[in-house]
C-alpha positions as CSV (number, residue, x, y, z in Angstrom):
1,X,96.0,210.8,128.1
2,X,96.2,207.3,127.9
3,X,95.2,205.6,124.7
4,X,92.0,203.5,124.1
5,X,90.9,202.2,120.8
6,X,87.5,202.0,119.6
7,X,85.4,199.2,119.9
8,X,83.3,197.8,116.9
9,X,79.9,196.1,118.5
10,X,78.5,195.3,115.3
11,X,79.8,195.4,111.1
12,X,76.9,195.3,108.5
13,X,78.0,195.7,104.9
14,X,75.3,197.7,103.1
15,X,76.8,197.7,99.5
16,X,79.7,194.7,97.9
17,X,81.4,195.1,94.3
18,X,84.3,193.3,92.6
19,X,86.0,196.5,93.6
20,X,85.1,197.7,96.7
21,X,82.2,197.4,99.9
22,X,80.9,199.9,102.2
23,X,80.5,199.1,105.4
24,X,78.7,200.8,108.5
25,X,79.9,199.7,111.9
26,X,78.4,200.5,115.4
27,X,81.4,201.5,117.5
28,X,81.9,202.1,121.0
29,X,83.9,205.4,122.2
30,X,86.1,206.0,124.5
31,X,83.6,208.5,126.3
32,X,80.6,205.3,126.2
33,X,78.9,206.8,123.4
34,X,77.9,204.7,120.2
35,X,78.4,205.9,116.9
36,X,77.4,204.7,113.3
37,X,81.0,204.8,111.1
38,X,80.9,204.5,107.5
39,X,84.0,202.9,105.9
40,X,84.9,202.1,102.4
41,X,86.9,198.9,101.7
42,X,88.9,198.2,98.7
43,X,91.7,195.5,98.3
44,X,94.3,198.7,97.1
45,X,95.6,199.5,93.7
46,X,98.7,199.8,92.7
47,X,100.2,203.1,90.7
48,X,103.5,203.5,88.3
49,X,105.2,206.8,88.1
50,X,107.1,205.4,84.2
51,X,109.9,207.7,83.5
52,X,111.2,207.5,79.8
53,X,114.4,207.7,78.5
54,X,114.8,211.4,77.6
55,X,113.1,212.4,81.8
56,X,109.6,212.7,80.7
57,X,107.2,211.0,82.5
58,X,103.3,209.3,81.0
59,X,100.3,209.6,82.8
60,X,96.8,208.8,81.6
61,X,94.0,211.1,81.0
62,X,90.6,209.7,81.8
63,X,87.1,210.4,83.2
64,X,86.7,209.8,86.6
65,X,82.9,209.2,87.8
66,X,83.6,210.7,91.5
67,X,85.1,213.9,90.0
68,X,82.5,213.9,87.4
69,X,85.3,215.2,84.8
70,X,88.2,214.0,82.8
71,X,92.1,213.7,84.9
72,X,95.5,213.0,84.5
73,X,97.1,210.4,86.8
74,X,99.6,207.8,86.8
75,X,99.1,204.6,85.2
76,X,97.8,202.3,87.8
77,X,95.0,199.6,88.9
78,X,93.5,197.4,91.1
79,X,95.8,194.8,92.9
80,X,94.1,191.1,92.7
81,X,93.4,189.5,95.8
82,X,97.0,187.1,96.1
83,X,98.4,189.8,93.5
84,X,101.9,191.3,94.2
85,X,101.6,194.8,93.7
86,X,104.6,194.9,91.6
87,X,103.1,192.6,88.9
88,X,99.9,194.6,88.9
89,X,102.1,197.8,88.7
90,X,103.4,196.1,85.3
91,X,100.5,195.2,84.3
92,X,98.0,198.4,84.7
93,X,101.0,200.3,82.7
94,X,101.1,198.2,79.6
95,X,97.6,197.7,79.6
96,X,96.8,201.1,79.9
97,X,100.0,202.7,78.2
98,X,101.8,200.1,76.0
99,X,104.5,200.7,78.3
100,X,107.0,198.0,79.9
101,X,108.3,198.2,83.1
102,X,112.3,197.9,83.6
103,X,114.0,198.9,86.9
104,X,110.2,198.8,88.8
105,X,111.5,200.7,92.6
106,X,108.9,200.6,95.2
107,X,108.7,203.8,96.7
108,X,105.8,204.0,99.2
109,X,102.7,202.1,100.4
110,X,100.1,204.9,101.9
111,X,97.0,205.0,102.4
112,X,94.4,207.2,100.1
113,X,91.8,208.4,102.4
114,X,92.8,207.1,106.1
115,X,89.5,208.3,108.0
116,X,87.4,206.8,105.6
117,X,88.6,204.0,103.7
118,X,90.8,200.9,104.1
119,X,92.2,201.7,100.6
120,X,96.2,201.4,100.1
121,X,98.2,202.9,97.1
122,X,101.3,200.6,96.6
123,X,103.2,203.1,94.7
124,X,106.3,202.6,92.1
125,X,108.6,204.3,90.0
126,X,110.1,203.0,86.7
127,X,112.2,203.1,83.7
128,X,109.3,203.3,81.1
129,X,110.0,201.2,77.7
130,X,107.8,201.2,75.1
131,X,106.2,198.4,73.5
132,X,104.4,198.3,69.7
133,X,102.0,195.5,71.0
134,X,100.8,197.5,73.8
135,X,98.4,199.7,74.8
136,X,95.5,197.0,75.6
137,X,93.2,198.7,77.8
138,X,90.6,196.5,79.9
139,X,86.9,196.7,78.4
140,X,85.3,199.6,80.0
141,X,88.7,201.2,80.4
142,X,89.1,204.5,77.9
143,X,92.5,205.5,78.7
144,X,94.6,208.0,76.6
145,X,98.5,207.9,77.5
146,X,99.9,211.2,77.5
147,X,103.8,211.8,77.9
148,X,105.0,215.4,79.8
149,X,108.5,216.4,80.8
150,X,108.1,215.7,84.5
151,X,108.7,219.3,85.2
152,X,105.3,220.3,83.1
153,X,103.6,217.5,85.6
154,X,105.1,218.9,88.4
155,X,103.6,222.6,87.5
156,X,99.9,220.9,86.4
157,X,100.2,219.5,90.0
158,X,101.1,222.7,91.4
159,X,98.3,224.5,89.3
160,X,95.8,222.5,91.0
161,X,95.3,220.2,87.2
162,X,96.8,217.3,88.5
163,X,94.4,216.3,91.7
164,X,95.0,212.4,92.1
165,X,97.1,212.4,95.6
166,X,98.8,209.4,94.4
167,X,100.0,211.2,91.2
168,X,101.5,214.1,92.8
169,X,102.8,212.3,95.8
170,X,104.4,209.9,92.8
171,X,105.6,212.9,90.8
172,X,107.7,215.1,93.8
173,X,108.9,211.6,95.3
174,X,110.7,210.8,91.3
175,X,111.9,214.7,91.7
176,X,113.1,214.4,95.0
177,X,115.3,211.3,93.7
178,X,116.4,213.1,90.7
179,X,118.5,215.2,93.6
180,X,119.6,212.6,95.3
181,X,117.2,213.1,98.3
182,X,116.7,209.6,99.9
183,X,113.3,209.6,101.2
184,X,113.8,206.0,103.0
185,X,115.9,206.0,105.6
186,X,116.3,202.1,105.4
187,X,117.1,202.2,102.3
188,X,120.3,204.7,103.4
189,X,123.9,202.9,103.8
């Protein structure tokens, strides 16, 4: 079967934020038939899986609106328009940890929800070093740091109490190079 993109007639944004727009787009099918498709823009965020000294590793717990309830994810943020994700990385982590970044490894890009969003998690690993000035949370931004051994995250993640799929894609990625398991092959040599 030969393949033939869809073909958007007309975009009409029906909601804009600092953070994000939905848009609906009229798009032509392969088959001739015209659809309505919904998609959610955001300009990406960018997530920290902060590894301390002694293997542990410090996620947030927060309320998330969408989920309606409280979760615990890695550190992370919206990336600026003209923002490398690597400084936002940095600075989502000592804003909402008190953490500094050292040794910041980018280990993935992916994207979060690929039938219905354009939104891209640039995601990184570090060695996590604390700060006394830190943590300064954003206003609006209730955040409380909370520091596991990364094998307690691991099992919250397998439990089904760690949710984010950033956060556990973050945490078995930081396993996985524990072992040695190289997970880019460009990176081999």
């Amino acid at each position: 079967m030969a393949e033939e993109p869809w073909k958007t007639l007309r975009e009409r944004h029906l909601y804009r934020s600092p953070w994000c727009s939905f848009r609906l787009d009229e798009v032509l099918l392969p088959d001739g038939r015209i659809i309505e498709y919904g998609t959610l823009e955001s300009g990406g965020f960018a997530a920290v899986v902060p590894v301390t000294d002694d293997g542990g590793v410090v996620l947030v717990h927060q309320f998330r609106q969408p989920v309606g309830g409280f979760v615990l994810e890695l550190p992370g943020g919206g990336v600026d328009p003209g923002e490398d994700p690597a400084a936002a990385a940095e600075r989502e982590l000592f804003e909402e940890t008190g953490y500094r970044a050292e040794e910041l490894i980018h280990l993935a890009s992916v994207h979060t929800s690929i039938g219905r969003s354009t939104e891209v998690c640039h995601l990184f690993r570090c060695r996590a070093v604390r700060e006394e000035s830190g943590p300064h949370p954003e206003p609006g931004e209730f955040v409380e740091p909370v520091e596991l051994p990364l094998e307690r995250a691991l099992e919250l993640a397998a439990s089904g109490e760690i949710t984010a799929a950033t956060t556990v894609l973050g945490l078995i990625w930081t396993r996985l190079q524990q072992f040695g398991k190289n997970l880019r092959p460009q990176d081999a040599g």
